[in-house]
C-alpha positions as CSV (number, residue, x, y, z in Angstrom):
1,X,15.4,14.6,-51.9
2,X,16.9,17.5,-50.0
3,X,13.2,18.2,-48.3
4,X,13.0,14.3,-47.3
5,X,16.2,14.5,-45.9
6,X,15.9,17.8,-43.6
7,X,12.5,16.6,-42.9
8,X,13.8,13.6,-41.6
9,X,16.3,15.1,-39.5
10,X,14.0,17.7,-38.2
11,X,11.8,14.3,-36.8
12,X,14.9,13.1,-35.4
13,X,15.4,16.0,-33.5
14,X,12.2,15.9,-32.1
15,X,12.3,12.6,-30.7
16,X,15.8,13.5,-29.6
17,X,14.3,16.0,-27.4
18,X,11.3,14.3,-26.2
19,X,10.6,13.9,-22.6
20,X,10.6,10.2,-22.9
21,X,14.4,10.1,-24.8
22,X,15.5,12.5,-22.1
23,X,14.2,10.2,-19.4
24,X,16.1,6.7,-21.2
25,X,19.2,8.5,-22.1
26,X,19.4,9.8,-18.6
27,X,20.0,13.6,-19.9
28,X,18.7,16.2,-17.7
29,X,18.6,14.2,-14.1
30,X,15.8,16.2,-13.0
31,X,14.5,15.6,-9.2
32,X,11.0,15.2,-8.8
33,X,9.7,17.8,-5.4
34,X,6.8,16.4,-4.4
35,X,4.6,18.9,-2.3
36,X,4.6,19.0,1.1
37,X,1.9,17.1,2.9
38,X,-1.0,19.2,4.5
39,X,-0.8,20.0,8.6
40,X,-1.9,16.8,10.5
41,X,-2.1,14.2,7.6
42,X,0.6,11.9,9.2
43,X,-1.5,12.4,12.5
44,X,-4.7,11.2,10.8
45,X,-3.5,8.4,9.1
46,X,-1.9,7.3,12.2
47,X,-4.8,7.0,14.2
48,X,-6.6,5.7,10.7
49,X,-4.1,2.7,11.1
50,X,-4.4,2.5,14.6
51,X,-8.3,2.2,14.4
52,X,-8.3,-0.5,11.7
53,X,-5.9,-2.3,14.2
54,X,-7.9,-2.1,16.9
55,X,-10.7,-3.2,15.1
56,X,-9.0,-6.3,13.4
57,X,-7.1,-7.6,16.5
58,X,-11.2,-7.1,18.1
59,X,-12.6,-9.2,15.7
60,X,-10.2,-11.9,16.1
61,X,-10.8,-12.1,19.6
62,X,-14.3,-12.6,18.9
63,X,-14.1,-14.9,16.1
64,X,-12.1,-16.8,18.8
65,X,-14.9,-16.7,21.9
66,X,-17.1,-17.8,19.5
67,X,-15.5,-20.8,18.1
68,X,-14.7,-21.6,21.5
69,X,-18.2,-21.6,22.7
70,X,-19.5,-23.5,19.6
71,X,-16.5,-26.3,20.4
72,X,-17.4,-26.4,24.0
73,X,-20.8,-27.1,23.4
74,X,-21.7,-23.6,25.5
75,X,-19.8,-23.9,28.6
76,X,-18.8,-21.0,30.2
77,X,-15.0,-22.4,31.2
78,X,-13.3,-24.3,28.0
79,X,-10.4,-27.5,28.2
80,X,-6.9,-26.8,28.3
81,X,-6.8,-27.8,25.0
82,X,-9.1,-25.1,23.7
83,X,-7.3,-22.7,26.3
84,X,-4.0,-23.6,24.0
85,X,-4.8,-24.2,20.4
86,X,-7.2,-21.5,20.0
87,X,-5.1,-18.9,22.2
88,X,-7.9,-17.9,24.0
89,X,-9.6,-19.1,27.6
């Protein structure tokens, strides 16, 4: 009985002291350091974001002149109309 019972207490203990219990209990507040990003990274994905930009705002535009051109039936200058709802003359 005595073996059961230390046993069981020596199982509480290590659930007591488990990473996990720490964490939900809030005991040991530890801060997490993350590393230091490599030279240049905030540079590169800069211009990453930058490029995709540029490329998506481009594609738009021609999405536009093309829908335009279909809706005109080919003319080189569009309505007024087009000019305004499509956002693009």
């Amino acid at each position: 009985m005595t073996s059961t019972c230390a046993l069981r207490s020596l199982e509480a203990l290590k659930v007591a002291s488990s990473p996990l219990t720490m964490l939900i209990a809030g005991a040991g507040h530890r801060q997490f350091h993350l590393p230091a990003p490599a030279p240049g990274v905030a540079q590169l994905l800069s211009s990453l974001v930058l490029l995709i930009l540029t490329y998506l705002v481009t594609l738009a535009d021609s999405g536009v002149l093309v829908l335009n051109t279909i809706i005109s039936g080919g003319r080189a200058h569009y309505s007024a109309f087009l000019c305004i709802f499509r956002g693009s003359c």
